[in-house]
C-alpha positions in Angstrom: -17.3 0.7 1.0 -17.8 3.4 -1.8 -15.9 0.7 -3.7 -13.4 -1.8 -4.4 -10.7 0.3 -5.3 -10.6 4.3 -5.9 -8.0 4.9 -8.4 -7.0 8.8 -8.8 -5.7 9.7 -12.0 -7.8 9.5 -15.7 -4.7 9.5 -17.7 -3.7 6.1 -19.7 -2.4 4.1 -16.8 -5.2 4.9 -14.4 -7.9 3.8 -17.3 -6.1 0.7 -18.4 -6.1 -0.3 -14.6 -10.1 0.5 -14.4 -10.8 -1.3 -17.3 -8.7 -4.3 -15.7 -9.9 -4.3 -12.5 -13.1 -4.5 -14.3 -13.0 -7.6 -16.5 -12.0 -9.2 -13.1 -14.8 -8.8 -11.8 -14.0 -5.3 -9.4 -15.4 -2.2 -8.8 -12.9 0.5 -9.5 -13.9 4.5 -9.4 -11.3 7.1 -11.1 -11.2 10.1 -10.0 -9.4 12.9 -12.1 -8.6 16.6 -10.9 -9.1 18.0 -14.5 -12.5 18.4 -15.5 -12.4 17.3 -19.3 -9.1 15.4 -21.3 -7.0 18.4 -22.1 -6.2 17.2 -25.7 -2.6 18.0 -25.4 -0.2 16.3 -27.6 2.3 14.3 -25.1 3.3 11.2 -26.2 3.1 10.4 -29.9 3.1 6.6 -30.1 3.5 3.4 -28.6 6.6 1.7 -28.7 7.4 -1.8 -27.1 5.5 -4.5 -25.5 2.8 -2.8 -24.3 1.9 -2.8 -28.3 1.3 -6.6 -28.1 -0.4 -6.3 -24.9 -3.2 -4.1 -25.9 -3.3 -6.3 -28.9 -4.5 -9.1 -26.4 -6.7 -7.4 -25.1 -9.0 -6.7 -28.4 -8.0 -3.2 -28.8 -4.9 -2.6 -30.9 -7.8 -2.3 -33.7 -9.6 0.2 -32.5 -5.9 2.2 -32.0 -4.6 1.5 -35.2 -7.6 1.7 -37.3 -7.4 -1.4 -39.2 -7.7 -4.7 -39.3 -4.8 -7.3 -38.3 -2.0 -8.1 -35.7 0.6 -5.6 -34.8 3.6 -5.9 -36.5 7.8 -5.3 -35.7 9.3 -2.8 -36.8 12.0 -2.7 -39.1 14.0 0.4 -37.9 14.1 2.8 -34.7 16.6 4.3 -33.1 18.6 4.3 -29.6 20.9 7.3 -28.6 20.2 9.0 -31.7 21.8 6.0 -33.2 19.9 4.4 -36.2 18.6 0.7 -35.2 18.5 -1.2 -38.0 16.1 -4.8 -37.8 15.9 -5.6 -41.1 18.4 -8.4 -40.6 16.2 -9.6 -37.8 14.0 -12.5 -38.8 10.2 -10.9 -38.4 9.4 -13.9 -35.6 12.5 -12.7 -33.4 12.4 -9.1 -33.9 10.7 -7.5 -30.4 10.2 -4.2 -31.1 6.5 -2.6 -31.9 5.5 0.2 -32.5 2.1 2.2 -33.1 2.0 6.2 -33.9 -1.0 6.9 -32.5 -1.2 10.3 -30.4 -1.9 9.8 -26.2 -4.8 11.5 -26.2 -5.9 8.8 -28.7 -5.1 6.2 -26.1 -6.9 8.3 -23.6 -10.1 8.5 -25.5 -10.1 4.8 -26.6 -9.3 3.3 -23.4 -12.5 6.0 -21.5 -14.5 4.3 -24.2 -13.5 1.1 -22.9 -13.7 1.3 -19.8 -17.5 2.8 -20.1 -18.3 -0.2 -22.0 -17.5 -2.3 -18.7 -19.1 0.4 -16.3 -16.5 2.2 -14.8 -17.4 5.2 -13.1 -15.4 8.2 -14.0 -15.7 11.6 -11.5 -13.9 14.6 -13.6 -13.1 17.2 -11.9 -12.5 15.2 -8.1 -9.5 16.1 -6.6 -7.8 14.1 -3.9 -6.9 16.4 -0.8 -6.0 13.5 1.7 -6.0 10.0 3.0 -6.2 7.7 6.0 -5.7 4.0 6.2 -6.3 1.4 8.5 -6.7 -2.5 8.5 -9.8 -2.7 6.4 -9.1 0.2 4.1 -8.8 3.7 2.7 -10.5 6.9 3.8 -10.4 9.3 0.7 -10.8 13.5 1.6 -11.7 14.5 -2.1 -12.7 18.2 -3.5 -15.2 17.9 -6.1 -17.4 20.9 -8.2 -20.2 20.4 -5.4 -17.7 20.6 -1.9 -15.8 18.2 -0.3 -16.8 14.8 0.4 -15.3 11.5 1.5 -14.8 8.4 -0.4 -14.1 4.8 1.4 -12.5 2.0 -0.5 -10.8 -1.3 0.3 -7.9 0.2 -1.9 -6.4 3.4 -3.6 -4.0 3.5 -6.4 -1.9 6.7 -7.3 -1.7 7.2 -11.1 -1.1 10.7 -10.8 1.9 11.4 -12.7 5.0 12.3 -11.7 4.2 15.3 -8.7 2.0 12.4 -7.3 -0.3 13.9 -4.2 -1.2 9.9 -3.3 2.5 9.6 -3.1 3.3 12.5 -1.1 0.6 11.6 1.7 1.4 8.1 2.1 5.3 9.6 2.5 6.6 7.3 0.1 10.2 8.6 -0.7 11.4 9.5 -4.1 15.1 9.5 -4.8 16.9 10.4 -7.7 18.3 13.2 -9.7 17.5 16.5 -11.1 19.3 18.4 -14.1 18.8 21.6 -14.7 21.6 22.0 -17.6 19.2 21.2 -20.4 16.5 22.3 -22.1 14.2 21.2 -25.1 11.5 22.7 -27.3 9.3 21.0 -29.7 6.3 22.8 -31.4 4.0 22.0 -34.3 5.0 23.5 -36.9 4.6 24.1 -40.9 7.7 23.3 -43.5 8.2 24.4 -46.8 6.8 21.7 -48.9 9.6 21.7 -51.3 12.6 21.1 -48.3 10.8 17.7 -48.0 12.4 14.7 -49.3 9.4 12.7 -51.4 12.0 9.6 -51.1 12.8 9.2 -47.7 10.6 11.7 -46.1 13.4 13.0 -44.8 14.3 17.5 -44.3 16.8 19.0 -46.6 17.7 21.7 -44.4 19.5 24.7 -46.3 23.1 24.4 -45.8 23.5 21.4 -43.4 21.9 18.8 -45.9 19.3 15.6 -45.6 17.8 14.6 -41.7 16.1 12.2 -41.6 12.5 11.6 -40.3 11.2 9.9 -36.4 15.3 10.0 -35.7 16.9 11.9 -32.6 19.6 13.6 -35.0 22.7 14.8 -32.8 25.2 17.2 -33.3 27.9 18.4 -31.5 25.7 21.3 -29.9 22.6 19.1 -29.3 19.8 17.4 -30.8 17.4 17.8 -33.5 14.2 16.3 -34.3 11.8 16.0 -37.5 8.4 14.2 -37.2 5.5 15.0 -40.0 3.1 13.0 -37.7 -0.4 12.7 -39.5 -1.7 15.0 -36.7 1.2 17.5 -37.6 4.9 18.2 -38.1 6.6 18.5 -35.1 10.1 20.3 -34.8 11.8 19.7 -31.8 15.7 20.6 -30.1 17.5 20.1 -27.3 20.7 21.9 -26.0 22.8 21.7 -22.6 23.8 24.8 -22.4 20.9 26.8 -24.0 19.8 30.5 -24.1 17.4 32.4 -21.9 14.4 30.1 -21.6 11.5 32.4 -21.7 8.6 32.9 -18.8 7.0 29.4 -18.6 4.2 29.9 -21.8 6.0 28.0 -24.2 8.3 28.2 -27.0 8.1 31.0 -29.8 8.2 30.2 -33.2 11.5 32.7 -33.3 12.6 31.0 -30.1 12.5 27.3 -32.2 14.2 28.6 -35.1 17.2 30.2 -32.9 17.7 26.7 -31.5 16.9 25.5 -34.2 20.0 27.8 -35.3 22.4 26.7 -32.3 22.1 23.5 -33.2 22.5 22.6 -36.6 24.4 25.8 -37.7 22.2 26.4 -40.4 18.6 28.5 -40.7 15.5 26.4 -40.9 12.8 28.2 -42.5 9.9 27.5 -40.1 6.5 29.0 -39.6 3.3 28.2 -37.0 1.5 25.2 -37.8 -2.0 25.3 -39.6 -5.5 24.0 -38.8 -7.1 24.0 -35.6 -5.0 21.8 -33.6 -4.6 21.1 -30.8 -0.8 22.6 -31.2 1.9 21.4 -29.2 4.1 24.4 -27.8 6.4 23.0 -25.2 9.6 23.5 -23.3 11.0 21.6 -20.7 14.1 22.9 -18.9 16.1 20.1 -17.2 14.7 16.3 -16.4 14.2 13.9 -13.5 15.0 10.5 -13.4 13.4 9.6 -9.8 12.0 5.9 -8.9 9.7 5.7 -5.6 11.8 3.4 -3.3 8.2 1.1 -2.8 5.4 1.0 -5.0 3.4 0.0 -2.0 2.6 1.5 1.2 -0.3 -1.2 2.9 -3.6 -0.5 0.8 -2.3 2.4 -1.0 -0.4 1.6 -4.6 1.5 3.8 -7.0 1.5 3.3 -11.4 3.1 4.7 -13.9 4.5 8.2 -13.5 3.4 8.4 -9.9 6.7 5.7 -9.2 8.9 6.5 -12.0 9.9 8.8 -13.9 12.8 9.4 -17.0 13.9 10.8 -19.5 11.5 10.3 -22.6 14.1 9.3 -24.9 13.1 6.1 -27.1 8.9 6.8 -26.1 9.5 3.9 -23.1 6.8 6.2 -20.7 3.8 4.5 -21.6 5.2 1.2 -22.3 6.7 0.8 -18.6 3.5 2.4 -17.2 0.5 0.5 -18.9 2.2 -2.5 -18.4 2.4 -1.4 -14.9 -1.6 -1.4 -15.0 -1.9 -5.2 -16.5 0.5 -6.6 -13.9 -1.5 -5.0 -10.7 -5.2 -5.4 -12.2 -5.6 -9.0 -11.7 -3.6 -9.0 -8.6 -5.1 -6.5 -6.9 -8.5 -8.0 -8.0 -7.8 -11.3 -6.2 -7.0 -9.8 -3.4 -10.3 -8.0 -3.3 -12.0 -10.9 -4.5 -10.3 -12.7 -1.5 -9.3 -15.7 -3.7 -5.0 -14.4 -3.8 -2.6 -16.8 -2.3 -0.5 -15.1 0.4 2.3 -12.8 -1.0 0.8 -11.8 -4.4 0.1 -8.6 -4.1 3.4 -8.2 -2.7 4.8 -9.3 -6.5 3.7 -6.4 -8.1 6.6 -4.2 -6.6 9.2 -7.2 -6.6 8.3 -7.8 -10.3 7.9 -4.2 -11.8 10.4 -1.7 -9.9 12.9 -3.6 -11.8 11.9 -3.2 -14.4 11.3 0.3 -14.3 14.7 0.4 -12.8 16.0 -1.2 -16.4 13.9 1.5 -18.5 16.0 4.2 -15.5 18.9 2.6 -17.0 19.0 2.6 -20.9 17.2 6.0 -21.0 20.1 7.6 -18.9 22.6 5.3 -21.1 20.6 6.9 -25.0 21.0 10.7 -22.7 24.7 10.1 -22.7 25.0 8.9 -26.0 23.6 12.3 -26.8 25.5 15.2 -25.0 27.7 17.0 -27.0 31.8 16.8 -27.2 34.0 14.8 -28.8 34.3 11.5 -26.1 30.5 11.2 -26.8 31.7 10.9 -30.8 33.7 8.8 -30.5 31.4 6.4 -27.7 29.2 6.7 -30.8 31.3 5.6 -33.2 32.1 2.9 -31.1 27.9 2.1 -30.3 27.1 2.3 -34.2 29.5 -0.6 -34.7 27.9 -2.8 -32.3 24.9 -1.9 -33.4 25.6 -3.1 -37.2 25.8 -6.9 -35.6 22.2 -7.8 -35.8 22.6 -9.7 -32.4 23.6 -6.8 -30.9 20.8 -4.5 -32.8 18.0 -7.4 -31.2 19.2 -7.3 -27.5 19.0 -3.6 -27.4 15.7 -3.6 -29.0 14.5 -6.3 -26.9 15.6 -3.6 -24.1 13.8 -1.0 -25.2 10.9 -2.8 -25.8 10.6 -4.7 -22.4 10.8 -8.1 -24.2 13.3 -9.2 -22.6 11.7 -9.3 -18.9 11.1 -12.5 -16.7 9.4 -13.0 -13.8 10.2 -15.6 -11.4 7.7 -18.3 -11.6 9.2 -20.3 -9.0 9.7 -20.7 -5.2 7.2 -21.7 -2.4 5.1 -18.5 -3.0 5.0 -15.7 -5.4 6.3 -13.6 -2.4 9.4 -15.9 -2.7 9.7 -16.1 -5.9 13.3 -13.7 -6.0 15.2 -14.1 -8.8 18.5 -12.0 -9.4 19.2 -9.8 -6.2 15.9 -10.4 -4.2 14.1 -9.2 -7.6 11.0 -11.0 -9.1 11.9 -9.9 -12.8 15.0 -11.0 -14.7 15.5 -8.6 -17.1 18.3 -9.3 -19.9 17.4 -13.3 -19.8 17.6 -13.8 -23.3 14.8 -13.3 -26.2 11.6 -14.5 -26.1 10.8 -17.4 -28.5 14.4 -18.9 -28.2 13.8 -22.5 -27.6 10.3 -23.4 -26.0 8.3 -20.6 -24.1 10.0 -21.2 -20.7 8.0 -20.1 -17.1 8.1 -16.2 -16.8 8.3 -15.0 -20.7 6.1 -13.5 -22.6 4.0 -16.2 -24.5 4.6 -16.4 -27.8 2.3 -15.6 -30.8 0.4 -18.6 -31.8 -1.9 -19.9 -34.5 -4.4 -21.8 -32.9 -7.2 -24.2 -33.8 -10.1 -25.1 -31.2 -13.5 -26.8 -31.8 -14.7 -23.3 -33.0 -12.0 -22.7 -35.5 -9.0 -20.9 -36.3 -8.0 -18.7 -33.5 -5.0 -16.5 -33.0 -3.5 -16.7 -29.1 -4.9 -12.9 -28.5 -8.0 -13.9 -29.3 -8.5 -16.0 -25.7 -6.7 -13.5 -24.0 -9.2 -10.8 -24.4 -11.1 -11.5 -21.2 -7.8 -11.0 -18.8 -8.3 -14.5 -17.1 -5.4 -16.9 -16.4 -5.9 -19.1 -19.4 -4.1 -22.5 -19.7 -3.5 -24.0 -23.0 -4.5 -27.7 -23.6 -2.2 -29.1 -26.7 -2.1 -32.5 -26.5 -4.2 -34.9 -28.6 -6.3 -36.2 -26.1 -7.0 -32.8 -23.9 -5.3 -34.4 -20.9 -3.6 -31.2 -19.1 -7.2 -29.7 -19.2 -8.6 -32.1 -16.6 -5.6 -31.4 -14.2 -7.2 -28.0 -13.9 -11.0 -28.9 -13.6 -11.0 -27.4 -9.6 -9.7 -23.8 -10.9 -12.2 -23.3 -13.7 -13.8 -21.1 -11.9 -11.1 -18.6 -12.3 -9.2 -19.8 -15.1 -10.5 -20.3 -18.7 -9.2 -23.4 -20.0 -9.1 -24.1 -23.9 -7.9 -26.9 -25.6 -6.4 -26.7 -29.2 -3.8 -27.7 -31.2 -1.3 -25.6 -33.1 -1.4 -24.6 -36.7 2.0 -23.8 -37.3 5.2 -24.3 -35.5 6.4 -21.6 -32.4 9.3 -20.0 -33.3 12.2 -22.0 -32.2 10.3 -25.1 -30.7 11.1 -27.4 -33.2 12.9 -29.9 -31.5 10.6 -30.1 -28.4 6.9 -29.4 -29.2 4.7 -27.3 -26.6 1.7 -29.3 -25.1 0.5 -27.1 -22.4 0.9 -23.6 -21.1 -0.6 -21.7 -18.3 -0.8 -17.9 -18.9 -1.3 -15.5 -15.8 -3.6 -12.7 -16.8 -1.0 -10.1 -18.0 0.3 -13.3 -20.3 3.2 -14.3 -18.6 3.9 -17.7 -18.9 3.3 -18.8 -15.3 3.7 -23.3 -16.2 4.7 -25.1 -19.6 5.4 -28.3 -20.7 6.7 -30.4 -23.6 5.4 -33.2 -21.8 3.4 -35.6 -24.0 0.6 -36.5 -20.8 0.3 -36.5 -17.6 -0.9 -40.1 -17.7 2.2 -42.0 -16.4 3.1 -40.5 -12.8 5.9 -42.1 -12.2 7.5 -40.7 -15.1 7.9 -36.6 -16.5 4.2 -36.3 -16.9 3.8 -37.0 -13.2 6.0 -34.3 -12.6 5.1 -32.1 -14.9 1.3 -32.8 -13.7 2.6 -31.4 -9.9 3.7 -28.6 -11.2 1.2 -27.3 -13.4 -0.6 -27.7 -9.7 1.4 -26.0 -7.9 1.4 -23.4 -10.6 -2.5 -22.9 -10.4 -2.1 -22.4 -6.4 0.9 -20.4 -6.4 -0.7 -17.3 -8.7 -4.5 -18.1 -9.0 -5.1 -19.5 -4.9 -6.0 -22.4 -3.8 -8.3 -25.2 -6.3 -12.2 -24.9 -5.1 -12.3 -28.5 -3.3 -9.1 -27.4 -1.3 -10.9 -23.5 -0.9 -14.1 -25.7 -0.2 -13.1 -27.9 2.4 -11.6 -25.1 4.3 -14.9 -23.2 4.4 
């Protein structure tokens, strides 16, 4: 084998799985088509879980620039509806969010991934593939000829025309529009149309938009973002003009929108410094979702299995979490250690989500089209939204945080929840009551032997990690035949979790992508007879289920 797993695509998805892969102890080679990181300005933040998650794994940091924890924010928006937390305790509120630009992300996560020695082949592009019981056959183009590449597995994180998808003949359904299109540029502002209060752009005869917000009218949509990189200006429209010949917006062709739109003239001119500059139009949109994400030893990520509107920045969100939930299962099973039916959870697990993120992107397009039903839906939407409960359960949408797994069943291939799905989206909030299997674990304050310690601190390493918080370290010594593949700490808390009050955590087992996989409120597992003896089984049975069988058991088989 050339190695473990070839993964074709350098974007962010494809590097977060390398680096993955990596810390579990695999040898992943990307290959990219493109010979350097273009630099283009895509995505301009981070919004949701996947905020958290980076955080856990030591490199929110290095993205944000300075010291701390990531922290919720206070506003957003949904529909081009303003979404206002501030009435959301801090501890409940879901919704992260980092502005930093994607080819930030790009650049810090190639850096990573160097540090753990993944190989990285610029410039390789994938021209076909063959499969058979043992693995993949690669036919790749490189600068020097053609060449083949054999691995055990091959993951598509190509985007959304994947080529690994379209010679594995995995099927793509959905729908294509061709009755919009949007332009956003860089751009430069007069100085003196800028609001120094809010930030916000006073345009000439229309009056005060403000900044980051999807402002709708009843011709389409306006947007104003002075990023630090650069003001952006962006529209959309339905029905728009003639859409020029594929290079590009003008900077006359943005203020005509610009025009259309709000029914006022925006003073606009081309954007200074060297850039890079964005200058993009997009006429229509797809919302497509592959109907597998798995075709044998061939995988899809990200883009490559579903793609959406961009409304509400959920892209990278849905598609690096994508990475964290197949690394460490797709490492197992390469590592020959995964219980039967694991691998098999990564589809049954993420395609609905991805089918959820389908859904409230299409729901925030419809809140935006133009007419006067759509008014009055969003007169209707900005009510709701003013009840703070309301305001958290969309954010909690939008965010992902309101996912759960199935943690139960016989195996993780049985482990169907709603419908046959392993995720139960919409099951409530996480930190509401104690963690409970297959949410997100909370944010805790620890203390261990070696001192103060915050949760993401032990989860940098992307093991299964369980979480010892009884007096006496008793849960630890149930796990003593898996420590070869789970780290196992004990501490004790130094503050309460967030709506655990009345029944104190004492142990939780955390699968690599931190999902809680077991927890207890159990005091011990001393007394068998009793809830510790139970609870005792079913951490066991938790350890087999995700992380294979313990090493006497794996031992005795041999």
């Amino acid at each position: 084998m050339t190695a473990d797993v070839v993964i074709i695509g350098a974007g962010p998805n494809g590097l977060m799985l390398a680096c993955e892969l990596s810390l579990a102890g695999v040898r992943p080679l990307v290959l990219e088509r493109l010979p350097a990181r273009t630099g283009e300005s895509r995505a301009n933040g981070l919004v949701g879980q996947v905020v958290r998650m980076l955080d856990r794994r030591g490199l929110y940091e290095r993205l944000a620039g300075e010291p701390g924890p990531p922290r919720p924010q206070p506003f957003f928006v949904f529909g081009a509806l303003p979404l206002d937390l501030r009435a959301v305790a801090t501890e409940d509120n879901p919704l992260y969010g980092l502005m930093v630009p994607q080819r930030r992300v790009e650049q810090v996560l190639e850096e990573r991934a160097a540090e753990l020695g993944v190989e990285i082949r610029r410039g390789h592009e994938l021209t076909g593939l063959a499969q058979d019981g043992d693995g993949v056959t690669a036919e790749v183009t490189g600068p020097e000829g053609g060449y083949r590449l054999r691995a055990r597995y091959l993951v598509g994180a190509d985007g959304g025309r994947s080529v690994v998808r379209k010679l594995s003949g995995i099927g793509f359904p959905g729908v294509s529009r061709d009755d919009s299109v949007s332009r956003t540029m860089h751009v430069t502002v007069p100085a003196e149309l800028v609001d120094p209060a809010t930030g916000g752009l006073n345009v000439p005869g229309y009056g005060l938009i403000p900044p980051f917000m999807h402002h709708r009218t009843e011709r389409g949509l306006f947007v104003f973002a002075p990023f630090p990189t650069g003001t952006m200006v962006s529209t959309a429209e339905r029905e728009p003009a003639a859409t020029g010949d594929g290079s590009g917006p003008t900077i006359d062709e943005l203020r005509e929108s610009v025009r259309r739109v709000l029914g006022a003239d925006l003073p606009l001119a081309p954007p200074e410094g060297e850039g890079p500059h964005l200058r993009r139009r997009l006429t229509g949109g797809n919302t497509r979702l592959a109907d597998r994400f798995r075709d044998r030893r061939v995988l899809l990520l990200g883009d490559a299995a579903h793609v959406h509107s961009a409304i509400g920045g959920p892209g990278l969100n849905l598609g690096l979490q994508d990475a964290v939930n197949l690394g460490w299962k797709l490492a197992a099973e390469v590592r020959g250690f995964a219980p039967p039916g694991l691998l098999d959870t990564y589809e049954t697990e993420r395609r609905p989500v991805a089918r959820r993120v389908v859904m409230h992107t299409q729901a925030q397009s419809a809140l935006t089209a133009p007419g006067p039903e759509v008014t009055a839906l969003r007169e209707l939407f900005a009510e709701l939204l003013r009840d703070p409960a309301n305001a958290r359960h969309i954010a909690a949408t939008m965010a992902g945080a309101d996912v759960r797994y199935a943690m139960d069943g016989a195996s993780p291939a049985g482990a169907g929840a709603a419908s046959g799905d392993g995720a139960v989206p919409g099951g409530g909030a996480p930190g509401a009551g104690r963690p409970q299997a297959g949410a997100w674990a909370p944010d805790l304050s620890l203390v261990t032997e070696a001192g103060p310690v915050r949760l993401a601190d032990l989860t940098t390493s992307a093991r299964p990690l369980l979480l010892d918080l009884t007096e006496d370290g008793s849960w630890a010594a149930q796990a003593t035949a898996w420590h070869d593949r789970v780290d196992i700490v004990h501490a004790r808390l130094a503050g309460p979790v967030a709506g655990d009050a009345q029944e104190p955590v004492t142990g939780l087992l955390l699968r690599p992508d931190c999902y809680v996989a077991w927890a207890t409120s159990a005091p011990a597992p001393s007394d068998l007879s009793g809830p510790g003896g139970a609870e005792s089984a079913g951490l066991r049975a938790a350890l087999s289920r995700w992380f294979g069988a313990a090493r006497t058991e794996a031992a005795s088989r041999a």
